[in-house]
VEXDREN-2710 file (C-alpha; in Angstrom, 1 decimal):
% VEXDREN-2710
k/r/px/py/pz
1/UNK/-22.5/-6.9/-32.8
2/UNK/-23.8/-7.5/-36.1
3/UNK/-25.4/-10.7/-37.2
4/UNK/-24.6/-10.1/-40.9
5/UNK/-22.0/-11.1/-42.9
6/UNK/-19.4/-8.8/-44.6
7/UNK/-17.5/-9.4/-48.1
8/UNK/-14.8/-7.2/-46.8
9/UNK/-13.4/-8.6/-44.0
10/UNK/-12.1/-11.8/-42.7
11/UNK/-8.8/-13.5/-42.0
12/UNK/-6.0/-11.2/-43.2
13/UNK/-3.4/-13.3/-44.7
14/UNK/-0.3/-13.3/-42.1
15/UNK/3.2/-11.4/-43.5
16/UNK/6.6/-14.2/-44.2
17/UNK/7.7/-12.7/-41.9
18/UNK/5.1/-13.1/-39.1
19/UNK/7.2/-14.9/-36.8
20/UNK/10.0/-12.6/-36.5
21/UNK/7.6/-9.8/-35.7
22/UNK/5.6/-11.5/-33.4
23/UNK/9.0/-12.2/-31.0
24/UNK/9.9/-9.1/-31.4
25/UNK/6.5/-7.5/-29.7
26/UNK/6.6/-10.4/-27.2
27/UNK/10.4/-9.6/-26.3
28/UNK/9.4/-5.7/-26.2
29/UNK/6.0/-7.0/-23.8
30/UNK/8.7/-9.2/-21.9
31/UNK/11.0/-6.1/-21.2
32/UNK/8.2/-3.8/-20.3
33/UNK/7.3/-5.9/-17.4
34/UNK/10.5/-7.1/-15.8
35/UNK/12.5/-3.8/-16.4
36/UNK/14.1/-1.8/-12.7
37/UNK/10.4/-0.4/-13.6
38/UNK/8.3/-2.4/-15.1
39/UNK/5.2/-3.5/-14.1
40/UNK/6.1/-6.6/-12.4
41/UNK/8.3/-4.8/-10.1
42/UNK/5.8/-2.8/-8.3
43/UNK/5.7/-3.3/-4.8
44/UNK/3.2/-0.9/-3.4
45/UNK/0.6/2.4/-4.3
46/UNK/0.0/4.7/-1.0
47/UNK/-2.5/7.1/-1.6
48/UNK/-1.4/10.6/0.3
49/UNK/-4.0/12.9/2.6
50/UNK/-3.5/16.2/2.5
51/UNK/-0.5/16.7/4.5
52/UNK/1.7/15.2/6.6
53/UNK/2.4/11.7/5.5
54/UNK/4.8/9.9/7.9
55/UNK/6.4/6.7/5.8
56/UNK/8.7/4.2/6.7
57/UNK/8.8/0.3/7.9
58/UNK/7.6/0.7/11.2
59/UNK/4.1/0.3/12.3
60/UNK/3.2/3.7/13.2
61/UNK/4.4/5.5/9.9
62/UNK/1.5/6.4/7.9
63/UNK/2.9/4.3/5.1
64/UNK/4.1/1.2/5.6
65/UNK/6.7/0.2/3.0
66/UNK/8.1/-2.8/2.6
67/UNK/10.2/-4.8/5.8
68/UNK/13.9/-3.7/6.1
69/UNK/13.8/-1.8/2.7
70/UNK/13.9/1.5/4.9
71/UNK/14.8/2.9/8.3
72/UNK/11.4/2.4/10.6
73/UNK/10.8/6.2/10.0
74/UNK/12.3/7.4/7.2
75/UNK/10.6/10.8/6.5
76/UNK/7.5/12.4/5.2
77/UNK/5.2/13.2/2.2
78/UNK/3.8/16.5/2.4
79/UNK/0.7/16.7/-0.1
80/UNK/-0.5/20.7/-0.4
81/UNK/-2.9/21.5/-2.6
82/UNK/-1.4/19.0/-5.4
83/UNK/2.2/19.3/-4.3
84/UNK/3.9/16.9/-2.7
85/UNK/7.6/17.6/-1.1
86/UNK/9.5/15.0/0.5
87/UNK/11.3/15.4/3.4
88/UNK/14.0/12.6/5.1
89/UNK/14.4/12.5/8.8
90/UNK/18.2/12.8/10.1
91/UNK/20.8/10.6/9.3
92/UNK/18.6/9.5/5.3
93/UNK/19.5/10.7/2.0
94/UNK/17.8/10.0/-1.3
95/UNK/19.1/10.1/-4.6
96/UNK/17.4/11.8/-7.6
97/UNK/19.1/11.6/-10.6
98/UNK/22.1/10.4/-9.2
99/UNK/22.0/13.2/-7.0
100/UNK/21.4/12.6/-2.7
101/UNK/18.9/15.0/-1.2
102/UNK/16.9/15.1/2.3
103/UNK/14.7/18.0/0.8
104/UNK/12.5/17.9/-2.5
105/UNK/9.6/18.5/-4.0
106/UNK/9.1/15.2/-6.0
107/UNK/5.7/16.5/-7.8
108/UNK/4.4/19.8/-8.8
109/UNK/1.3/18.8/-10.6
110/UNK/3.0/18.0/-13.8
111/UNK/6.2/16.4/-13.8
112/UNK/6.9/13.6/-11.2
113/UNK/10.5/12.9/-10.0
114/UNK/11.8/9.0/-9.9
115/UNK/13.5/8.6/-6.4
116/UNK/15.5/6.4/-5.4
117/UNK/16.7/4.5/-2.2
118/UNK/19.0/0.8/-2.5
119/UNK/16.8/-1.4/-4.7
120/UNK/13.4/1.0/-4.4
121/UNK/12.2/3.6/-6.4
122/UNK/9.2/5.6/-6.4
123/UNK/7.3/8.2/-7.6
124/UNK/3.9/10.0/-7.5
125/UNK/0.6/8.9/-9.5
126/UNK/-2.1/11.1/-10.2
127/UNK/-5.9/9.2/-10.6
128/UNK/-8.5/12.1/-10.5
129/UNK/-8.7/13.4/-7.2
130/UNK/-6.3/11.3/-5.5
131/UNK/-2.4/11.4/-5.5
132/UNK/0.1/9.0/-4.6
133/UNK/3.4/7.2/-4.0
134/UNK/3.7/4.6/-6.5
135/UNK/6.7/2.0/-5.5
136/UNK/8.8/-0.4/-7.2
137/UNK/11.4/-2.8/-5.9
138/UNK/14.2/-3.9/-8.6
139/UNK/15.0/-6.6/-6.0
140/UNK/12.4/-9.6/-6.8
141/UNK/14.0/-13.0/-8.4
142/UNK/10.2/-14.3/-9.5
143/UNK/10.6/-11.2/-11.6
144/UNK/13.7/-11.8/-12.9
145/UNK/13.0/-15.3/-13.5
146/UNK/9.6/-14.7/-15.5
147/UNK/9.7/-16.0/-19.0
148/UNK/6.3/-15.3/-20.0
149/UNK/2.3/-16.1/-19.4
150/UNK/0.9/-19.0/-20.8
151/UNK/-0.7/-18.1/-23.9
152/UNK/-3.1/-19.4/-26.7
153/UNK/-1.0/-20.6/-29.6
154/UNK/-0.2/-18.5/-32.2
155/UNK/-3.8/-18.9/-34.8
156/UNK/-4.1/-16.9/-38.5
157/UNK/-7.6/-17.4/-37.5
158/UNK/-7.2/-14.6/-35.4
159/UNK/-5.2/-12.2/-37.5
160/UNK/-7.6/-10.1/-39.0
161/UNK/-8.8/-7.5/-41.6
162/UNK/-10.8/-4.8/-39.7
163/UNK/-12.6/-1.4/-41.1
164/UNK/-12.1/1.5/-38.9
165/UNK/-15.3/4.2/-38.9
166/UNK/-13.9/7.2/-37.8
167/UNK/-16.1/9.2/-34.5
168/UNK/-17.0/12.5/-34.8
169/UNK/-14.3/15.1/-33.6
170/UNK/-14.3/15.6/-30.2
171/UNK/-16.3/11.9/-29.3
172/UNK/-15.3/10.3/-26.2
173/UNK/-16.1/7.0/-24.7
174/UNK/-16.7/6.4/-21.1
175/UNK/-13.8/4.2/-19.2
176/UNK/-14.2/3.1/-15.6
177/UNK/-10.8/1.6/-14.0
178/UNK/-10.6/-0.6/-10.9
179/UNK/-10.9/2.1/-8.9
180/UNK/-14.0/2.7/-10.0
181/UNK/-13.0/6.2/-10.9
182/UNK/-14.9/7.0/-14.5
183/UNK/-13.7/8.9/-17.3
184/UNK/-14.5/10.5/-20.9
185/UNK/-11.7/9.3/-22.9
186/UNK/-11.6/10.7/-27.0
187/UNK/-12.3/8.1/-29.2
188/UNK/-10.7/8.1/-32.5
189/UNK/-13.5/5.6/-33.9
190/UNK/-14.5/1.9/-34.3
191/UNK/-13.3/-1.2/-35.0
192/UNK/-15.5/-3.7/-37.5
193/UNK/-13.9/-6.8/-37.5
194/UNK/-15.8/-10.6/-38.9
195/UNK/-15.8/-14.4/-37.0
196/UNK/-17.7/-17.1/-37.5
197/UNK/-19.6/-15.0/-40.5
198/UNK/-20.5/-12.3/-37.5
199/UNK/-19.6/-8.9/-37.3
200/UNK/-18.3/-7.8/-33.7
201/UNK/-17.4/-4.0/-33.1
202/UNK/-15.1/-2.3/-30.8
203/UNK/-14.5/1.3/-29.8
204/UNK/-11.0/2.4/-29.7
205/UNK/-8.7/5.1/-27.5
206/UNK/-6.4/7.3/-29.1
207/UNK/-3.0/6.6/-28.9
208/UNK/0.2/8.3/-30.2
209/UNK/1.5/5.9/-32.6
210/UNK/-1.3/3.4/-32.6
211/UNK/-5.1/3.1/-31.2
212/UNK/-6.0/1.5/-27.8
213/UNK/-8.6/-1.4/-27.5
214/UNK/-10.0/-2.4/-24.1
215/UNK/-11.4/-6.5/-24.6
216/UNK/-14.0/-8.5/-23.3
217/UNK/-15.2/-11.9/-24.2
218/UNK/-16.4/-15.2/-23.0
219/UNK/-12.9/-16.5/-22.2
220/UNK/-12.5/-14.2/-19.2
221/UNK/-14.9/-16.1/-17.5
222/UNK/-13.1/-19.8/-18.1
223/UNK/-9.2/-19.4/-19.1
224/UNK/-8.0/-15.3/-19.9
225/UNK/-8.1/-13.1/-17.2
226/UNK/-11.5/-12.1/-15.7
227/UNK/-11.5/-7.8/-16.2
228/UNK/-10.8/-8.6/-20.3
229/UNK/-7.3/-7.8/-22.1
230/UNK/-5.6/-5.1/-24.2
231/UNK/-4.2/-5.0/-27.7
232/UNK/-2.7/-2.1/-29.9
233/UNK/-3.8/-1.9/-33.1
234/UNK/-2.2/0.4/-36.3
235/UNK/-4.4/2.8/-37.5
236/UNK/-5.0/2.5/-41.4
237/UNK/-2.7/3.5/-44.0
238/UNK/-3.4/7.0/-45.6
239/UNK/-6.4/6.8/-47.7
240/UNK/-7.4/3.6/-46.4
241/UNK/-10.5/2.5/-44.4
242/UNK/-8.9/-0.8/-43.4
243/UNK/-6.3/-2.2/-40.7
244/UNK/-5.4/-5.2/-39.1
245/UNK/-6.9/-6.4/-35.6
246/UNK/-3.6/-9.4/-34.7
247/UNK/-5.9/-10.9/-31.7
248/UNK/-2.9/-13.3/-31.0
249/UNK/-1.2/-9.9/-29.3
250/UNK/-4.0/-9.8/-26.7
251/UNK/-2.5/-9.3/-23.4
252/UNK/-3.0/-9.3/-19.5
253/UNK/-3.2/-5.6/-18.1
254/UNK/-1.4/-5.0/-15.3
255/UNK/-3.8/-5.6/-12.9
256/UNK/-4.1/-9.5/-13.2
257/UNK/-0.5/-10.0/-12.1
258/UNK/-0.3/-7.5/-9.0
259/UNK/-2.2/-5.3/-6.8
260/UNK/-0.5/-1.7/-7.2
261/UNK/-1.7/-1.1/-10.8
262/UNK/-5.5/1.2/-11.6
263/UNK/-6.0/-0.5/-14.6
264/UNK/-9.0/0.9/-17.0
265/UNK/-11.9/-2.2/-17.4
266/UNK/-13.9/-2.6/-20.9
267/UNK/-16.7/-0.4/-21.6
268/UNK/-20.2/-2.0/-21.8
269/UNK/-19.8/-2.2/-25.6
270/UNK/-16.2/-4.1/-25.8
271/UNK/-17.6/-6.9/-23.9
272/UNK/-18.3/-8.9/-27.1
273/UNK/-20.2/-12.4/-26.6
274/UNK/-17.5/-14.3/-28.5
275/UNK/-15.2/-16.7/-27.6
276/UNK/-11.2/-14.9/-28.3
277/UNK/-8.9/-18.2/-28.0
278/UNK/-6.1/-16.1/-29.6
279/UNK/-3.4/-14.2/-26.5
280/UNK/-2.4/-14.2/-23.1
281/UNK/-4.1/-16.6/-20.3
282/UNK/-5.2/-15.9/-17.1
283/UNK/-1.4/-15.3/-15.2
284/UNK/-1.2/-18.6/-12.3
285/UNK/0.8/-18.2/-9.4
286/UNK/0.6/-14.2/-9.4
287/UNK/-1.7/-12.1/-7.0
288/UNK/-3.9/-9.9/-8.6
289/UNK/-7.1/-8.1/-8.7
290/UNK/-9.8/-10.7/-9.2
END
């Protein structure tokens, strides 16, 4: 953070139109999460030995899934050297692409098949070294009665002009999730962005159509969710060193509302000593990582 003051940014008038556009993101947000796959239907992540990998309801299966969603023993998971086949006892079928099967590989290193069985579906995850089963259950009326986290009111404070300094080619930043698994992700620069006649900074992720900003502030320790937030941002217009930072479109990673997500946590210098009252709160009444 810098303690100056800069002429060239500040508040960044909001468009007529602001209100439309913000209901559209939130409705997008809102279908991301409750969708057969969205995030608030995950039910479960299994991490696989190499192997045999016995799953099932009962209590001896390797992996336990959840009660009277599947036969006691339903089959296995056979991780080899980055594989993974699955294989149904007797008498169980799954369904791939509308298809049944009791015999498939379901990951070859690349591509990961969505399997399905009544209201579950699954498929693998890949987090560095490990690999696993990564379940969802379309079945949850919480879910499909969810109308939204309590959020900050909508504030033009917080709907800023930001300068973007490109990195050098090739720059990463170091991200560490929940798993405490660390990587080098590319950077495609910084974010300069003024409050309260201070300059704070952030360094972005690449992203396809827009870049990727981890958060921190002083809120996660009082009302916003305690491992920071996320927010999109565009990247400037063609011969342009400015955006817009819209801190009302902060929102809760995936982590704060379940326990089957590896969510990435802010790097040391995204965890700004500013008070963000602009997005999502802290989610009540859902189990999460604390």
């Amino acid at each position: 953070m810098c303690a100056c003051s800069r002429s060239d940014l500040g508040e960044a008038p909001l468009p007529d139109n602001y209100q439309e556009q913000f209901d559209e993101w939130q409705n997008s947000r809102m279908e991301s999460l409750t969708n057969p796959t969205g995030w608030m239907r995950l039910a479960g992540m299994y991490w696989l030995k190499e192997g045999e990998n016995s799953f099932g309801t009962g209590e001896q299966a390797d992996i336990k899934f959840p009660e009277s969603a599947l036969p006691e023993y339903a089959g296995e998971f056979i991780l080899a050297e980055g594989n993974v086949l699955l294989q149904a006892v007797d008498g169980v079928e799954f369904v791939h692409d509308e298809t049944s099967f009791q015999q498939k590989e379901i990951y070859d290193g690349e591509e990961a098949l969505s399997i399905q069985y009544d209201s579950l579906e699954w498929l693998v995850i890949e987090r560095g070294d490990l690999i696993g089963i990564r379940l969802y259950n379309k079945e949850n009326q919480k879910v499909d009665e969810f109308t939204g986290f309590d959020r900050y009111p909508i504030d033009p404070e917080w709907h800023l002009r930001a300068k973007f300094i490109p990195a050098d080619d090739g720059e990463t930043i170091s991200i560490v999730n929940v798993l405490g698994q660390l990587m080098d992700a590319p950077t495609p620069g910084t974010i300069e962005f003024m409050k309260n006649g201070k300059v704070y900074t952030l360094d972005a992720q690449e992203g396809t159509d827009q870049m990727f900003l981890i958060v921190g502030d002083l809120t996660n320790q009082t009302e916003t969710y305690q491992a920071g937030r996320y927010l999109y941002i565009d990247y400037p217009e063609e011969g342009s060193s400015y955006t817009v930072i819209d801190l009302n479109k902060l929102y809760n990673p995936p982590c704060a509302y379940n326990l089957f997500s590896t969510c990435q946590l802010p790097p040391i210098q995204n965890r700004l000593d500013l008070e963000i009252t602009a997005g999502e709160k802290r989610p009540q009444d859902w189990e999460g990582l604390k």
